[in-house]
N, CA, C and O atoms as a Tripos MOL2 file, in Angstrom:
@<TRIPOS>MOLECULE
protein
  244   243    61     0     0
PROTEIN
NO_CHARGES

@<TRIPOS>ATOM
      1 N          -0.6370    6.6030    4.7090 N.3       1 UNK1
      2 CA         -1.5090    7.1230    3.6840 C.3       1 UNK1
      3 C          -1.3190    6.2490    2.4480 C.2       1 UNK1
      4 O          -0.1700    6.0800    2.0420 O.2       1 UNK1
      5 N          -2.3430    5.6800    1.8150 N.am      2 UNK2
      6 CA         -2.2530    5.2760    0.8040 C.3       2 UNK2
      7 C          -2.7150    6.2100   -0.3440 C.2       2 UNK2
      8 O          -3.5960    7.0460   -0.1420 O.2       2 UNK2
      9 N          -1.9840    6.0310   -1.8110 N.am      3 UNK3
     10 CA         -2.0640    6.2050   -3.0960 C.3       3 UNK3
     11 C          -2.9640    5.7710   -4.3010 C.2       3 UNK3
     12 O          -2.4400    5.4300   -5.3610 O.2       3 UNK3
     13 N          -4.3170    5.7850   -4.1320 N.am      4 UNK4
     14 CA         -4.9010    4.9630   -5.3990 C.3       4 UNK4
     15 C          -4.8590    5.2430   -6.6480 C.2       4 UNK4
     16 O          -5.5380    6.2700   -6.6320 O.2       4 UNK4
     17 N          -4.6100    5.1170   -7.5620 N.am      5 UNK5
     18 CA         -4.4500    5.5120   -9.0500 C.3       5 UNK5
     19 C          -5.4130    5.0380   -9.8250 C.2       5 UNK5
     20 O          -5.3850    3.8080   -9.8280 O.2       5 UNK5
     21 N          -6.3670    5.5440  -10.5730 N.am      6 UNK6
     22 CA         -7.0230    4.9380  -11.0680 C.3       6 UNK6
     23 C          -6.4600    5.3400  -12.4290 C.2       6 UNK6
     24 O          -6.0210    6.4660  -12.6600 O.2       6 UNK6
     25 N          -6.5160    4.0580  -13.5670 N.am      7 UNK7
     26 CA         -6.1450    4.0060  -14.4670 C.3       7 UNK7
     27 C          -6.7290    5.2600  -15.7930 C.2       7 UNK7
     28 O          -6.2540    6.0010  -16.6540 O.2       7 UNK7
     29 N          -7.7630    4.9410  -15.3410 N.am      8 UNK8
     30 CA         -8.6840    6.0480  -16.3170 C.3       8 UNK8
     31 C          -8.3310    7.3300  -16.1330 C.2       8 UNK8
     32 O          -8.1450    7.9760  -17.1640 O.2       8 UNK8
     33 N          -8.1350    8.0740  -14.7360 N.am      9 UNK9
     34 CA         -7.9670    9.2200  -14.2170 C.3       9 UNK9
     35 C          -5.7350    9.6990  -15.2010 C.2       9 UNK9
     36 O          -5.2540   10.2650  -16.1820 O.2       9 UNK9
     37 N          -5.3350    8.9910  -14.0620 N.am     10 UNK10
     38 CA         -3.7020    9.0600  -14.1160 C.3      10 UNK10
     39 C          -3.1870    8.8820  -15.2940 C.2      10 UNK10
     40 O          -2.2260    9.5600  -15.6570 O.2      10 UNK10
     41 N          -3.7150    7.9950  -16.0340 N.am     11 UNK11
     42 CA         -3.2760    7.2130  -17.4310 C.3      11 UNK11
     43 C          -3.2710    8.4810  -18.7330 C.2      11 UNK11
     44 O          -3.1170    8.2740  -19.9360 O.2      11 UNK11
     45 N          -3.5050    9.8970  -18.0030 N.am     12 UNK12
     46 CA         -3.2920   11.0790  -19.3610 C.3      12 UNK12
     47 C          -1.8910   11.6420  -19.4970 C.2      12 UNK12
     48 O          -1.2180   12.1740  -18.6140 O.2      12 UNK12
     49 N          -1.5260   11.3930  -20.9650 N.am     13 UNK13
     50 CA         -0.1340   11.9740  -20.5000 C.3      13 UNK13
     51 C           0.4040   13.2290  -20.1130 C.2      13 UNK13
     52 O           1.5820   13.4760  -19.8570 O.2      13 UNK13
     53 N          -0.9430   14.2950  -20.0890 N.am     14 UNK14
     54 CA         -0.2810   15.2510  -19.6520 C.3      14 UNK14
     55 C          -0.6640   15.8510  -18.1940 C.2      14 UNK14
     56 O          -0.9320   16.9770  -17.7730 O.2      14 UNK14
     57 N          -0.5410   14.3270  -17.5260 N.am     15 UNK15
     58 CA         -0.6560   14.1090  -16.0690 C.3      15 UNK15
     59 C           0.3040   13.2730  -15.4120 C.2      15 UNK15
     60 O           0.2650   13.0650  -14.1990 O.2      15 UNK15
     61 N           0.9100   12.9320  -15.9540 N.am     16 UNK16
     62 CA          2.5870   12.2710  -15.8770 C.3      16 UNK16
     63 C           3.7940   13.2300  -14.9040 C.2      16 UNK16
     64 O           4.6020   12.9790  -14.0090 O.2      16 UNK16
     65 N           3.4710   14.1170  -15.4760 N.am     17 UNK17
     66 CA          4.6390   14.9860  -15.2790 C.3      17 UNK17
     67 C           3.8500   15.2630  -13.5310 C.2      17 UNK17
     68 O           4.7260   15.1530  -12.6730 O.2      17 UNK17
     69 N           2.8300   15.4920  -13.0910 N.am     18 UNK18
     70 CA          2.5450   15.8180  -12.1090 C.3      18 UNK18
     71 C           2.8110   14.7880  -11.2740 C.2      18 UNK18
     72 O           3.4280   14.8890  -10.2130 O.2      18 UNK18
     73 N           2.2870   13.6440  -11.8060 N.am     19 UNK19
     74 CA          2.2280   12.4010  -10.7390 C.3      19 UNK19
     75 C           3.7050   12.3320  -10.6110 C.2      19 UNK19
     76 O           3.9750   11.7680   -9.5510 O.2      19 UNK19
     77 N           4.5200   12.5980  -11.1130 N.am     20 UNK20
     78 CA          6.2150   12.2230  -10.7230 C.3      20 UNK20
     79 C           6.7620   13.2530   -9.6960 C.2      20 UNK20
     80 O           7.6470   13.0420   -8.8670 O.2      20 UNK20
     81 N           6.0080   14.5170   -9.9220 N.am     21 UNK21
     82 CA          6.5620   15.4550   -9.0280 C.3      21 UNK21
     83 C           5.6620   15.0940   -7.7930 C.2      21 UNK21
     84 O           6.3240   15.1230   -6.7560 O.2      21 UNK21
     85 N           4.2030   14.7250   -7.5830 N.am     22 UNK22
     86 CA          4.2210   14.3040   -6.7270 C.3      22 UNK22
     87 C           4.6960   13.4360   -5.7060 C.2      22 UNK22
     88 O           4.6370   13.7400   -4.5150 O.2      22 UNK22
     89 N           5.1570   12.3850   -6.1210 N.am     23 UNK23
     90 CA          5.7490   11.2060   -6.0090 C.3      23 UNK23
     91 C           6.6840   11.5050   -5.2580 C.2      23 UNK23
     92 O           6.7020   11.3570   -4.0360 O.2      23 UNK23
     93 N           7.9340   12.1620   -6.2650 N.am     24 UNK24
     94 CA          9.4550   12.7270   -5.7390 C.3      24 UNK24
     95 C           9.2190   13.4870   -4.2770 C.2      24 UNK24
     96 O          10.0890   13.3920   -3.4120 O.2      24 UNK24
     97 N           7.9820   14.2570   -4.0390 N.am     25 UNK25
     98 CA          7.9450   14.9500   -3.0730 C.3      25 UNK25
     99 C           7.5740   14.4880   -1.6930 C.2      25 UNK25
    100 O           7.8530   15.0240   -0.6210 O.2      25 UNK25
    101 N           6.7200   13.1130   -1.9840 N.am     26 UNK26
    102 CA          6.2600   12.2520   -0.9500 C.3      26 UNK26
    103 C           7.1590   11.4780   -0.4200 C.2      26 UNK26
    104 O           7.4810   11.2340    0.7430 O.2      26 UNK26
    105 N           7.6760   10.9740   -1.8860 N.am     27 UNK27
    106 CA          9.3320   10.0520   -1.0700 C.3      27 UNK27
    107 C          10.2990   10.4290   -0.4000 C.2      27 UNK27
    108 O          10.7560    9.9310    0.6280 O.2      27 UNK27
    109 N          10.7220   11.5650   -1.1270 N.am     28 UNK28
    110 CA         11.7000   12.1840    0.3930 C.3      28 UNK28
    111 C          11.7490   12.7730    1.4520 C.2      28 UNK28
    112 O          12.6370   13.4830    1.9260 O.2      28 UNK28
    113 N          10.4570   12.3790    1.9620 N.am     29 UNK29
    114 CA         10.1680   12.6920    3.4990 C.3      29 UNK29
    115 C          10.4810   11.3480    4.1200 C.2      29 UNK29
    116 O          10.1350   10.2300    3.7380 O.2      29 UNK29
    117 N          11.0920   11.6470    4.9910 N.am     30 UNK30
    118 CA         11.5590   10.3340    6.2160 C.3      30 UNK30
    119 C          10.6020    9.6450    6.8930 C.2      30 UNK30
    120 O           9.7090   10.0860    7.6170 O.2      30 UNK30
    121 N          10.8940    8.3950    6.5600 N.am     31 UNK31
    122 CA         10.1070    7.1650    7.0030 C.3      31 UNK31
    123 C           9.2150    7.1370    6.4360 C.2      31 UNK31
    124 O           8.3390    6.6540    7.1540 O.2      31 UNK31
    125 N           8.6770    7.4870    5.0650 N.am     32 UNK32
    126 CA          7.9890    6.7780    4.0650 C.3      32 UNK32
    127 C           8.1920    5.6170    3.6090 C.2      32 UNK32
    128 O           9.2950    5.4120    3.1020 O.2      32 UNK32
    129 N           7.4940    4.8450    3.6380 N.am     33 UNK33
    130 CA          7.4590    3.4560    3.4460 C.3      33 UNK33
    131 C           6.4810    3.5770    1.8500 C.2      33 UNK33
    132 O           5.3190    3.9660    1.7320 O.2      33 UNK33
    133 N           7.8390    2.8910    0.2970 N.am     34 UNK34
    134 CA          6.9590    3.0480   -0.7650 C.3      34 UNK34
    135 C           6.8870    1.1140   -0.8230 C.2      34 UNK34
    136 O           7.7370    0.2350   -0.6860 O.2      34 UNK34
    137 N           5.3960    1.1220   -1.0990 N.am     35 UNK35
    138 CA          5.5980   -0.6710   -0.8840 C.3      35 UNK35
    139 C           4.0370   -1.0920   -2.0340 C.2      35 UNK35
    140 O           3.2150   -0.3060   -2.5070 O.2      35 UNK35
    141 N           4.0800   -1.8600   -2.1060 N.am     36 UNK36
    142 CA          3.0240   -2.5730   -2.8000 C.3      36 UNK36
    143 C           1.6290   -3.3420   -1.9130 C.2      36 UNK36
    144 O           1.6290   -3.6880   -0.7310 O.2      36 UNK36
    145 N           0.6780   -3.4420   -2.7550 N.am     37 UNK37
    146 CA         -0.3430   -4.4320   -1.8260 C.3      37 UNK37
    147 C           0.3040   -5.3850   -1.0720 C.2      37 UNK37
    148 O           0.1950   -5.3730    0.1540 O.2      37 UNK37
    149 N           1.1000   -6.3770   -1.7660 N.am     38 UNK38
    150 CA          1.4740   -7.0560   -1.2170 C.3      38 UNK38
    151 C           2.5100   -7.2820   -0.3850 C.2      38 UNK38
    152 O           2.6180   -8.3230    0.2620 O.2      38 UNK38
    153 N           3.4360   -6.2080   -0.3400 N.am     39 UNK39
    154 CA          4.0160   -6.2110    0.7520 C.3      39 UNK39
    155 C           3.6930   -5.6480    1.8960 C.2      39 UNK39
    156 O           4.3460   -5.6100    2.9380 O.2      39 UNK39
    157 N           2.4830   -5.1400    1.6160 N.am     40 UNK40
    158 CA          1.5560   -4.3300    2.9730 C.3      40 UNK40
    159 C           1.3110   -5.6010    3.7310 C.2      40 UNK40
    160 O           1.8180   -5.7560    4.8420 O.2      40 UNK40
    161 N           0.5800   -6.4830    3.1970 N.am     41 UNK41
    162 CA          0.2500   -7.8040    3.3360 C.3      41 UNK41
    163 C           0.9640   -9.0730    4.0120 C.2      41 UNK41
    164 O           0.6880   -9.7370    5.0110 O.2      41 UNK41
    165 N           1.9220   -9.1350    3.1260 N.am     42 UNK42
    166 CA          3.2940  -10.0290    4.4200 C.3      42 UNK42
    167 C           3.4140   -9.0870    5.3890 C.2      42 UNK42
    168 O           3.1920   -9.6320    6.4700 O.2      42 UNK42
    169 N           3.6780   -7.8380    5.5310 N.am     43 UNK43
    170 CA          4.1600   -7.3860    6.7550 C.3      43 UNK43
    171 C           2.9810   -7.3790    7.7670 C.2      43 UNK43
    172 O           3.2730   -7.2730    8.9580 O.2      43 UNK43
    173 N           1.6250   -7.4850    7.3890 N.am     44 UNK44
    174 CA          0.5130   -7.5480    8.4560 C.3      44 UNK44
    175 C           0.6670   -8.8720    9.1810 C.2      44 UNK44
    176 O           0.7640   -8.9450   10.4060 O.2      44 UNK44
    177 N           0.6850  -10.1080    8.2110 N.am     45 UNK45
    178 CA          0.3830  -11.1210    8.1890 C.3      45 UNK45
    179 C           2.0650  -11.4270    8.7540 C.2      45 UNK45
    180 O           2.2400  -12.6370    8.6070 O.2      45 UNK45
    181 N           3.2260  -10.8390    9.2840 N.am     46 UNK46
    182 CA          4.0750  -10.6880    9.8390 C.3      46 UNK46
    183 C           3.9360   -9.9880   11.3780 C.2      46 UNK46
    184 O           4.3210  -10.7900   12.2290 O.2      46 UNK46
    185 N           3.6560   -9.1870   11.7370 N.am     47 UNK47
    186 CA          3.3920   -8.1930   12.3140 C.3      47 UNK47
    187 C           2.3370   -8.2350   13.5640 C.2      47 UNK47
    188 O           2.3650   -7.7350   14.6880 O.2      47 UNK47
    189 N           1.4250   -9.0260   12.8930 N.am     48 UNK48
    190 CA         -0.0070   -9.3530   13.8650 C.3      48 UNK48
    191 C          -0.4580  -10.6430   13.9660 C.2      48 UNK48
    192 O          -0.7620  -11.4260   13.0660 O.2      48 UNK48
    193 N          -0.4760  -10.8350   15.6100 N.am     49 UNK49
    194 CA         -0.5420  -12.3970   15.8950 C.3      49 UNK49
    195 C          -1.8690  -12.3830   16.0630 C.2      49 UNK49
    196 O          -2.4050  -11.4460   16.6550 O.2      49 UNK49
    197 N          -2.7340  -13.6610   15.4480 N.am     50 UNK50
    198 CA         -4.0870  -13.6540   16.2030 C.3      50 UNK50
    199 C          -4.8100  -13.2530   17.4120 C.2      50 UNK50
    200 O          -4.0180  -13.4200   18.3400 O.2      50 UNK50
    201 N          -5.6050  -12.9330   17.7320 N.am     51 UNK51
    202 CA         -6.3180  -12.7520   19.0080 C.3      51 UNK51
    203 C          -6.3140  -14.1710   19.7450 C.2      51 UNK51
    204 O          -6.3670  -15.1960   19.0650 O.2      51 UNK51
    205 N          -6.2500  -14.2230   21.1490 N.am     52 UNK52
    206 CA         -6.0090  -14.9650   21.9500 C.3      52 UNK52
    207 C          -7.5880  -15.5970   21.6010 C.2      52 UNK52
    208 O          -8.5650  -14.9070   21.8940 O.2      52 UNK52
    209 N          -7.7480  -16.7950   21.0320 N.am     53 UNK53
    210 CA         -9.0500  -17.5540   21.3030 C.3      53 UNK53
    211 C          -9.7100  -17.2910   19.7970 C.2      53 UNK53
    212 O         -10.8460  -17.6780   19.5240 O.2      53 UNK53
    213 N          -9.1650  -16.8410   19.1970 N.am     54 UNK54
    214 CA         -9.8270  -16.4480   17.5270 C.3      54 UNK54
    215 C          -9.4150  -17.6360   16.3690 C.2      54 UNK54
    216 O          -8.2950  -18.0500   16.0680 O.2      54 UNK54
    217 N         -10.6470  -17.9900   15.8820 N.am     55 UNK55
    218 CA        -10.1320  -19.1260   15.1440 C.3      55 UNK55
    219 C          -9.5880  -19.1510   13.7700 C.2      55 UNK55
    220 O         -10.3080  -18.6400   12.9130 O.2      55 UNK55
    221 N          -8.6360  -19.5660   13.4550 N.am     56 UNK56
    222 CA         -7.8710  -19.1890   12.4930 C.3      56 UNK56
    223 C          -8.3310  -19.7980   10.8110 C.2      56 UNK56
    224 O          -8.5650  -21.0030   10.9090 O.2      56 UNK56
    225 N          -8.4520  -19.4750    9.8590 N.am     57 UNK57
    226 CA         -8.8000  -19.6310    8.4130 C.3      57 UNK57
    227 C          -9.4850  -20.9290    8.3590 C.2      57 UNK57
    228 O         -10.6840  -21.1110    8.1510 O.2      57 UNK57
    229 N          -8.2580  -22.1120    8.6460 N.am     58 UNK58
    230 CA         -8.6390  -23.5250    9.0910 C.3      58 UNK58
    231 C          -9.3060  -23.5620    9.5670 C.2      58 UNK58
    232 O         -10.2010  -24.2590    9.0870 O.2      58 UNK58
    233 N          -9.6230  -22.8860   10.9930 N.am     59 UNK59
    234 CA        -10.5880  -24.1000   11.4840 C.3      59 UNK59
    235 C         -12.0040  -23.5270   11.7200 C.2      59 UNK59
    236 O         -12.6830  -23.8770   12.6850 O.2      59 UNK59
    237 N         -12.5310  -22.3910   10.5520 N.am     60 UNK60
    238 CA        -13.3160  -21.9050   10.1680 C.3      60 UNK60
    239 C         -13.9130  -22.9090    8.9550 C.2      60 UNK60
    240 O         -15.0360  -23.4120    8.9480 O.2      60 UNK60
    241 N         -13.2320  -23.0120    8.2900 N.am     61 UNK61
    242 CA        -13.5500  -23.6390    6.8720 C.3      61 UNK61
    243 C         -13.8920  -25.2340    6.9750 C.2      61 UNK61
    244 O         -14.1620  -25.8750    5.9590 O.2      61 UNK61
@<TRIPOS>BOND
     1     1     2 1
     2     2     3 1
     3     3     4 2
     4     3     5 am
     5     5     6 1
     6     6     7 1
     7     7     8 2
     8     7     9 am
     9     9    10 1
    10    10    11 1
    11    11    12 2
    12    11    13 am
    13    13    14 1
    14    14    15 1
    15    15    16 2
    16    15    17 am
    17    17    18 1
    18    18    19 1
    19    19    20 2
    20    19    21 am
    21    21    22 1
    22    22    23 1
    23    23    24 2
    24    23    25 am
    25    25    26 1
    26    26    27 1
    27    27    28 2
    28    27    29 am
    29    29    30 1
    30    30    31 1
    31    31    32 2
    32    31    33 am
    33    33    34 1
    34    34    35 1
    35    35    36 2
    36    35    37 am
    37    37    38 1
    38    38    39 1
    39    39    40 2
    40    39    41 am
    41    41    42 1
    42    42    43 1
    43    43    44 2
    44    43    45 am
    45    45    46 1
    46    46    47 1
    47    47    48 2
    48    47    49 am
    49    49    50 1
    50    50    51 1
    51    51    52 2
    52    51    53 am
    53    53    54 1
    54    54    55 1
    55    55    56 2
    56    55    57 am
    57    57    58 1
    58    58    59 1
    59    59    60 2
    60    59    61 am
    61    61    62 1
    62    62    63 1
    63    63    64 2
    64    63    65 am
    65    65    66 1
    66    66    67 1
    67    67    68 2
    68    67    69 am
    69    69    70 1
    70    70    71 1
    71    71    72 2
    72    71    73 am
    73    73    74 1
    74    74    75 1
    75    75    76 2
    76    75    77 am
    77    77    78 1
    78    78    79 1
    79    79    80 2
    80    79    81 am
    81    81    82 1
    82    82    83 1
    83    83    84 2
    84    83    85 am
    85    85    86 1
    86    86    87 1
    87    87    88 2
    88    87    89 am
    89    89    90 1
    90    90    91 1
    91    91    92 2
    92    91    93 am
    93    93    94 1
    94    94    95 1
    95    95    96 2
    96    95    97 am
    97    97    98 1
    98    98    99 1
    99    99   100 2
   100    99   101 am
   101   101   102 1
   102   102   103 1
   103   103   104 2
   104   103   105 am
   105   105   106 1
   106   106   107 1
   107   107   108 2
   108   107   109 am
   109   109   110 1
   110   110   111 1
   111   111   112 2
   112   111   113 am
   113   113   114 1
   114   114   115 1
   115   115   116 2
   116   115   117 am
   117   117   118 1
   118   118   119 1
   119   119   120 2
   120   119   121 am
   121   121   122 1
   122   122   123 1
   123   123   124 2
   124   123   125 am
   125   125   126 1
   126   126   127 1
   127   127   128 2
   128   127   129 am
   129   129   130 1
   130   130   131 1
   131   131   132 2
   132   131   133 am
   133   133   134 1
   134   134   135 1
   135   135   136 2
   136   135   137 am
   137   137   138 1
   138   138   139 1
   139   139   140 2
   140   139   141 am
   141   141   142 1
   142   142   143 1
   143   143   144 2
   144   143   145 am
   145   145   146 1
   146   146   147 1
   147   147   148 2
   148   147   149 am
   149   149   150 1
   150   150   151 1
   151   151   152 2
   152   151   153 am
   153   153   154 1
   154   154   155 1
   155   155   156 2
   156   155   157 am
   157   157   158 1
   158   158   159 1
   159   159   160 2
   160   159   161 am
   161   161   162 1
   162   162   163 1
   163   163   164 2
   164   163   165 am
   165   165   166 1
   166   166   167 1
   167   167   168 2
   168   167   169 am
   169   169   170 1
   170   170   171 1
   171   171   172 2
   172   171   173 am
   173   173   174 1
   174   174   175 1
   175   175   176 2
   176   175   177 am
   177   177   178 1
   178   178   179 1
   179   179   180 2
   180   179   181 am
   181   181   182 1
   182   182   183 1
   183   183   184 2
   184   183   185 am
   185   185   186 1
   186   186   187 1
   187   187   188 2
   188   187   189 am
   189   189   190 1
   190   190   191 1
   191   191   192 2
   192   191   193 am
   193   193   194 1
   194   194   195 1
   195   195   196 2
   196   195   197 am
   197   197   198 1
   198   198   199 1
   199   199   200 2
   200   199   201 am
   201   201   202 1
   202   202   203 1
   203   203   204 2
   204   203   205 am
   205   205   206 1
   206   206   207 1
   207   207   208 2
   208   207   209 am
   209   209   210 1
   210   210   211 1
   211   211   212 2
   212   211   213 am
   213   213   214 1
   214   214   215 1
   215   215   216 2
   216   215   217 am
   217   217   218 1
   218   218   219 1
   219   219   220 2
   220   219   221 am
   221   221   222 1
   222   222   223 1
   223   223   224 2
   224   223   225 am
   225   225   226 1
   226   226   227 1
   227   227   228 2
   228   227   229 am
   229   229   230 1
   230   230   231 1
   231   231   232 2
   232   231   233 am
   233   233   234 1
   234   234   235 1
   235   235   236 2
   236   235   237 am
   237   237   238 1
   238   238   239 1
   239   239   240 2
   240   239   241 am
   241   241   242 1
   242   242   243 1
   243   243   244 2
@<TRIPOS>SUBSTRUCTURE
     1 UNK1         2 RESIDUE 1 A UNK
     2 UNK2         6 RESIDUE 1 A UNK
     3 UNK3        10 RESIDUE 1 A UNK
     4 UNK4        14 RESIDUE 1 A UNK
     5 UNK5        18 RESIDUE 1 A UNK
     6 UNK6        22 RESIDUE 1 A UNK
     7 UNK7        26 RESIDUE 1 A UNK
     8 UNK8        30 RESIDUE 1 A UNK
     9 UNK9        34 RESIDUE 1 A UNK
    10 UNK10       38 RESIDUE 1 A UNK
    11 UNK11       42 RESIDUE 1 A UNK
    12 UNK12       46 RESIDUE 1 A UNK
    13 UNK13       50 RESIDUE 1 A UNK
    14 UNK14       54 RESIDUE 1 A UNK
    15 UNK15       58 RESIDUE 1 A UNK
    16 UNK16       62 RESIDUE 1 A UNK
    17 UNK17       66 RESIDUE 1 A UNK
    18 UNK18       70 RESIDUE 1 A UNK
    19 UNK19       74 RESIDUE 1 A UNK
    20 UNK20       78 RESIDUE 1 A UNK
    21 UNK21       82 RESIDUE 1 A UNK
    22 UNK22       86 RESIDUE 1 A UNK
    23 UNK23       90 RESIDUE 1 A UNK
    24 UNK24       94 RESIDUE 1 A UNK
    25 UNK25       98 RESIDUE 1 A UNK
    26 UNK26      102 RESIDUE 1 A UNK
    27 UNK27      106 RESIDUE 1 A UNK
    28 UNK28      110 RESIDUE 1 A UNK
    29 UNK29      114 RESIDUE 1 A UNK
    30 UNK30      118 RESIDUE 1 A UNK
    31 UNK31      122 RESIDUE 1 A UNK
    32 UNK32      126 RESIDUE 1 A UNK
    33 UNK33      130 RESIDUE 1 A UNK
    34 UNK34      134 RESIDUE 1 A UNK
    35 UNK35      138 RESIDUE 1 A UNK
    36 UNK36      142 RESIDUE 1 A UNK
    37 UNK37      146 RESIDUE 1 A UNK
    38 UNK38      150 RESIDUE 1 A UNK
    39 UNK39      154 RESIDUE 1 A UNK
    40 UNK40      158 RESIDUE 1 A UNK
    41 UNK41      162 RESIDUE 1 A UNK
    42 UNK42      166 RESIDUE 1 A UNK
    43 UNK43      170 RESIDUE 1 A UNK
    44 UNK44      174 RESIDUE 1 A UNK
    45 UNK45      178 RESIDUE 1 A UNK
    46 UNK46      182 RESIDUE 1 A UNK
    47 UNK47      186 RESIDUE 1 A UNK
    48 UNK48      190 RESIDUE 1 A UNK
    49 UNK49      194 RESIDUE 1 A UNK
    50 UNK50      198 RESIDUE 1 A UNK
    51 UNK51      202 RESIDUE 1 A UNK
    52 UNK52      206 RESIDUE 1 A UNK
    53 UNK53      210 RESIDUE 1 A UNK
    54 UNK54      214 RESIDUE 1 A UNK
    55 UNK55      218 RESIDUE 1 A UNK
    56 UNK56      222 RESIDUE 1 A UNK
    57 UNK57      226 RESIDUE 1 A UNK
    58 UNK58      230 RESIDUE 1 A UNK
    59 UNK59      234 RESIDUE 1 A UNK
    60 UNK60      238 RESIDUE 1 A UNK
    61 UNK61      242 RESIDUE 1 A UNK
């Protein structure tokens, strides 16, 4: 499950206090993974080998 925050929405401070208790409550469930875009990203780009016969960035361009 991902988290989007939109700045406009979250950014009130007297919505702070919620987003932390949310937070606290999501994280300590087991095997939550808290990570960033970009580490979503290395781990795909880790994780998943091309399709057998799929042409890769290169040799598209």
């Amino acid at each position: 499950m991902s988290l989007v925050l939109h700045p406009f929405v979250i950014n009130q401070p007297f919505r702070h206090r919620y987003l932390d208790r949310a937070l606290a409550h999501i994280a300590n469930h087991p095997g939550v993974w808290l990570t960033t875009s970009d580490e979503i990203a290395d781990h795909y780009a880790r994780t998943t080998a091309p399709a057998a016969g799929a042409a890769t960035g290169a040799e598209r361009a």
